[in-house]
C-alpha positions as CSV (number, residue, x, y, z in Angstrom):
1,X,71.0,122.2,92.6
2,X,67.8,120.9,94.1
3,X,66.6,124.2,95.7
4,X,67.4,125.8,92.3
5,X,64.9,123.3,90.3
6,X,62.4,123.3,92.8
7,X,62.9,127.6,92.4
8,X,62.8,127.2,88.5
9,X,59.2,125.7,88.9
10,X,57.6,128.4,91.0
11,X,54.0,129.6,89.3
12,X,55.5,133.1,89.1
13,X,57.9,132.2,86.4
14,X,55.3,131.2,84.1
15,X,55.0,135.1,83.8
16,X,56.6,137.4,82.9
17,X,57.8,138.6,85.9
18,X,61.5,139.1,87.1
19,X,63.1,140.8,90.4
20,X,66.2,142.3,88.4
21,X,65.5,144.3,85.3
22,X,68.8,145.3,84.6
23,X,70.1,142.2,83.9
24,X,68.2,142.6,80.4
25,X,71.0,145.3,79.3
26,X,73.9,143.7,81.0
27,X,76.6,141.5,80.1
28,X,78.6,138.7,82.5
29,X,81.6,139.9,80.8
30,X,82.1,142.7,82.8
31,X,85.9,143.4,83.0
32,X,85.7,145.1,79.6
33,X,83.9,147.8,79.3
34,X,82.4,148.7,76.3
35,X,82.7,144.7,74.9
36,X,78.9,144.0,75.2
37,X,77.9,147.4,73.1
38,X,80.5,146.2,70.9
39,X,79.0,142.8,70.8
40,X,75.3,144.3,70.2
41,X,76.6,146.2,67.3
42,X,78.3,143.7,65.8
43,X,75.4,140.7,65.7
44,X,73.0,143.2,64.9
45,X,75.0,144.1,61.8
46,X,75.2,140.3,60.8
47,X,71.6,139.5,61.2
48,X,70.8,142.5,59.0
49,X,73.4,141.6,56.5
50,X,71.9,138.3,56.4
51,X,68.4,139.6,56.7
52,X,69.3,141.2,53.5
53,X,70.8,138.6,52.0
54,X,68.0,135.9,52.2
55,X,65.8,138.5,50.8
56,X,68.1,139.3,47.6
57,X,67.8,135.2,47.2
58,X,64.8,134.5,47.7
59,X,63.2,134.4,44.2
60,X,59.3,134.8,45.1
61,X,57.5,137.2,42.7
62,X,55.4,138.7,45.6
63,X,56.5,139.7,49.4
64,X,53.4,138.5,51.0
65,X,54.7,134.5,50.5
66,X,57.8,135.5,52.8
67,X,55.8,135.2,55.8
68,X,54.9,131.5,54.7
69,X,58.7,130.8,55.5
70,X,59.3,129.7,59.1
71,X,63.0,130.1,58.7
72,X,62.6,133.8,57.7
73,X,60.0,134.3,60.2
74,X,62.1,132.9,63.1
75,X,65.7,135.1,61.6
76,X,63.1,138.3,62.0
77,X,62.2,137.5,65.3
78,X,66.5,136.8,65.9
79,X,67.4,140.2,64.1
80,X,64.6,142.3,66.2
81,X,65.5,141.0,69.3
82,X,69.0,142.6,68.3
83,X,68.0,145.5,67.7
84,X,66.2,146.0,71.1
85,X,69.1,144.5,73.3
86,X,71.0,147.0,71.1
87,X,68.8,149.9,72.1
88,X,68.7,148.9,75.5
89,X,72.4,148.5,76.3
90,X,73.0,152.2,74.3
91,X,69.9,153.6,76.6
92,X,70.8,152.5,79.8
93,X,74.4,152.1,79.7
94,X,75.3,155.0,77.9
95,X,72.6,157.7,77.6
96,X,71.1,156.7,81.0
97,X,73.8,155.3,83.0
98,X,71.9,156.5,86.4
99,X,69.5,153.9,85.8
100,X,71.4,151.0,86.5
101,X,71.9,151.7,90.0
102,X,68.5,150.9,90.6
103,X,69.5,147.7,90.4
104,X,66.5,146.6,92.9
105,X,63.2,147.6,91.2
106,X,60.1,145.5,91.4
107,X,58.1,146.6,88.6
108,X,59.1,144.6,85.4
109,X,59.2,147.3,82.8
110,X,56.8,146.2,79.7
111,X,59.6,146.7,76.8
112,X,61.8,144.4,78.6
113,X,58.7,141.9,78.9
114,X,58.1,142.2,74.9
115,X,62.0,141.5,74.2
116,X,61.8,138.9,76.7
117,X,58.6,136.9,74.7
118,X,60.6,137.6,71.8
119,X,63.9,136.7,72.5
120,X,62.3,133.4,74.0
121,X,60.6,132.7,70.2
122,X,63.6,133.4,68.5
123,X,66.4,131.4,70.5
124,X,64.1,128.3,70.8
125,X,63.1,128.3,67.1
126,X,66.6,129.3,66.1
127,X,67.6,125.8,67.8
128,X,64.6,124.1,66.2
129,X,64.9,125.1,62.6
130,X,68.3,124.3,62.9
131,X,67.7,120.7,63.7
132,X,64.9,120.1,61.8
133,X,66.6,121.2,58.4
134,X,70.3,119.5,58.9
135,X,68.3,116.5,59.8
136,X,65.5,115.8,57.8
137,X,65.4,118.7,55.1
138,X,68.8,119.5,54.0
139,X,69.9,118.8,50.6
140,X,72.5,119.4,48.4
141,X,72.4,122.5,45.6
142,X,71.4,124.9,47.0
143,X,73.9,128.3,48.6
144,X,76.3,127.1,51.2
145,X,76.4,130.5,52.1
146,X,72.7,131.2,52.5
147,X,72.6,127.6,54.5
148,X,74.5,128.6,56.5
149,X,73.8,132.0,57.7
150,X,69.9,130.8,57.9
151,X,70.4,127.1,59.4
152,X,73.6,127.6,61.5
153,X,74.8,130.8,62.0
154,X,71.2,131.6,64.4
155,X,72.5,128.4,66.2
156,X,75.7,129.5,66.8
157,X,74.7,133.0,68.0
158,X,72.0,131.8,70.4
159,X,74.3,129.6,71.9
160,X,76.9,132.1,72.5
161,X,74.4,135.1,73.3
162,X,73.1,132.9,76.6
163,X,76.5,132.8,77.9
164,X,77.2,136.3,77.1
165,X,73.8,137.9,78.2
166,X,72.8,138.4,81.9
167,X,69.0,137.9,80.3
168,X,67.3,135.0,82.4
169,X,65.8,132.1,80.7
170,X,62.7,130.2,82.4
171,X,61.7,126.7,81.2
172,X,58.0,127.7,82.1
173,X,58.4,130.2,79.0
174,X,57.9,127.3,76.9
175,X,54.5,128.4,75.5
176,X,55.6,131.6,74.0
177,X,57.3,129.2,71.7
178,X,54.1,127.0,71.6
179,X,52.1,130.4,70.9
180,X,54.5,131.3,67.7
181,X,54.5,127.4,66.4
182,X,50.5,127.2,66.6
183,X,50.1,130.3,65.0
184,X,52.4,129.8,61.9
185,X,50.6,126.9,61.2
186,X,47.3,128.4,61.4
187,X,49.1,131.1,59.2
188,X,50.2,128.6,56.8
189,X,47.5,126.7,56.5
190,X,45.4,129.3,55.7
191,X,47.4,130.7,52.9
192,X,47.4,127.2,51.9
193,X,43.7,127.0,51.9
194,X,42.9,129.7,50.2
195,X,45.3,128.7,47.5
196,X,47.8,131.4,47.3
197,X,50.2,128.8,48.2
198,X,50.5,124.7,48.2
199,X,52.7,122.5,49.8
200,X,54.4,119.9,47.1
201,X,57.5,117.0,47.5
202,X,60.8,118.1,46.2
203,X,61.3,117.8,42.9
204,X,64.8,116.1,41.2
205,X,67.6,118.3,41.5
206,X,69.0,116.8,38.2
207,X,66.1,117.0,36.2
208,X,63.6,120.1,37.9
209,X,60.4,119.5,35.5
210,X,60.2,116.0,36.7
211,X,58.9,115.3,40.3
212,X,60.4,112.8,42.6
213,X,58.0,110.0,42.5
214,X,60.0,108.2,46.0
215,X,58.4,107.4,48.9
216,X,61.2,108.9,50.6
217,X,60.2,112.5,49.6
218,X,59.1,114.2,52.7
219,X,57.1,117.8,52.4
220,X,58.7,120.5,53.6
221,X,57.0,122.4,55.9
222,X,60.2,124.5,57.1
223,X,62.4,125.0,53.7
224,X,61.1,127.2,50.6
225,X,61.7,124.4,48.5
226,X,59.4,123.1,49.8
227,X,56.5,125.9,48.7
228,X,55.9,126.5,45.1
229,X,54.9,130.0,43.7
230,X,51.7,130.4,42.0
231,X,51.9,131.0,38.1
232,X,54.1,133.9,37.8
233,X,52.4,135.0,35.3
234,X,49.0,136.1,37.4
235,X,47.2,139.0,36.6
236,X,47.7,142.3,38.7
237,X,44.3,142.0,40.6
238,X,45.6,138.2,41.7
239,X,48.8,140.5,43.1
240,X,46.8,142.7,45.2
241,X,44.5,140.2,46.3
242,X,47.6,137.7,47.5
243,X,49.3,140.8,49.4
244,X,45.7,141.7,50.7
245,X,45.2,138.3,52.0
246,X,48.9,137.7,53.1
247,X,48.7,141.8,55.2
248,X,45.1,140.7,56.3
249,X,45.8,137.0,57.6
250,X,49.3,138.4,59.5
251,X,47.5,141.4,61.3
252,X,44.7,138.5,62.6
253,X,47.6,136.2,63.2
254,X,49.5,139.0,65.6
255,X,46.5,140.3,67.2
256,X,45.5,136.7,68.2
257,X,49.3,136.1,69.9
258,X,48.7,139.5,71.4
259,X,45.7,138.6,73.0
260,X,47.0,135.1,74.4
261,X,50.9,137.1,75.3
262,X,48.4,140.0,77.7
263,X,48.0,137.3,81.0
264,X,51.8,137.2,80.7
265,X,52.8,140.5,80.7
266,X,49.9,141.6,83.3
267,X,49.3,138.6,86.0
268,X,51.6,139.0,89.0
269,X,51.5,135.8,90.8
């Protein structure tokens, strides 16, 4: 256990570095054989449907405020990592089946270091949005369904896929989750700033034009309760300007984490 910890800990494995590739298009259920393509497809299928779903219910008038949403962010992150370990497994296993026998390579191949760093966003947020909304945000009204699927279902998924995956997972990878939690709130903050949107308290299920005048309210910086829409009834030019800013703000955003993922994917300590 002790030489394990002490192994965990090594400088290297702040990196993105890793002595067995494969591993990222393998399953520990290996008895079966085609159970972990049929396990691909199948989540991959679910987080789309859901994908979908959340989109279809989400009433915002413009697409740009999605990206405010650090549940909707974090299920993207979930359903693209799906997609690649679904790509991966068809690639190697079954188009490219020669390539698993070099099962001793030492170069770390980038697109496995890119579904890594994502993978490692969306599991750990996955578990994080899930606490912080059953917790301290959840309430009453609104679709089960929905709920579910956004708040629980990632939770349930991530917990099974670590079992189920060969993929590694390094506590040193924490920052890639501190990298994605710094820059949604830069992201939020300056949509909030520039006033496309504004954080407010919840607002009386019972009775929506009043506001909840409790100390009790929190603000909502996870649920989109928690964000209101500006006027609905905005000119064209204030639609173009909001998906401007909102297209404009996310390329910055991404280039930024970009910048800061580079060390990781390059440095070989």
């Amino acid at each position: 256990m002790f030489p394990s910890i002490k192994k965990e800990f090594k400088l290297r494995n702040f990196c993105l570095n890793y002595e067995h590739p494969y591993h990222f298009y393998t399953s520990t259920v290996e008895k079966t054989k085609h159970f972990y393509l049929v396990w691909r497809i199948f989540w991959f299928l679910f987080h789309c449907a859901g994908i979908i779903a959340i989109f279809i219910h989400t009433n915002t008038p413009y697409l740009g405020k999605l990206f405010a949403f650090a549940t909707i962010q974090g299920y993207l992150f979930l359903t693209i990592t799906t997609l690649l370990d679904l790509i991966f497994v068809i690639l190697f296993q079954y188009k490219w089946p020669t390539s698993r026998q070099d099962k001793h390579q030492d170069a770390m191949p980038w697109y496995f270091k890119i579904n890594w760093f994502l993978s490692n966003i969306a599991y750990n947020g996955a578990f994080f949005i899930t606490l912080i909304y059953w917790i301290l945000l959840y309430k009453a009204g609104r679709n089960l369904g929905i709920n579910i699927v956004e708040h629980a279902m990632t939770s349930v998924y991530t917990f099974l896929n670590i079992f189920v995956t060969n993929k590694p997972t390094r506590l040193l990878h924490f920052w890639h989750t501190l990298i994605w939690m710094i820059t949604y709130l830069i992201f939020l903050g300056i949509y909030y700033v520039s006033g496309v949107l504004h954080l407010i308290t919840h607002q009386n299920e019972s009775n929506p034009n009043s506001a909840v005048a409790n100390l009790n309210d929190r603000v909502d910086w996870m649920d989109r309760n928690a964000i209101r829409s500006v006027d609905s009834v905005q000119k064209r030019d204030s639609y173009t300007s909001l998906w401007g800013a909102g297209a404009k703000t996310f390329a910055a955003i991404t280039a930024a984490t970009l910048a800061v993922m580079l060390p990781g994917f390059c440095c070989d300590l």
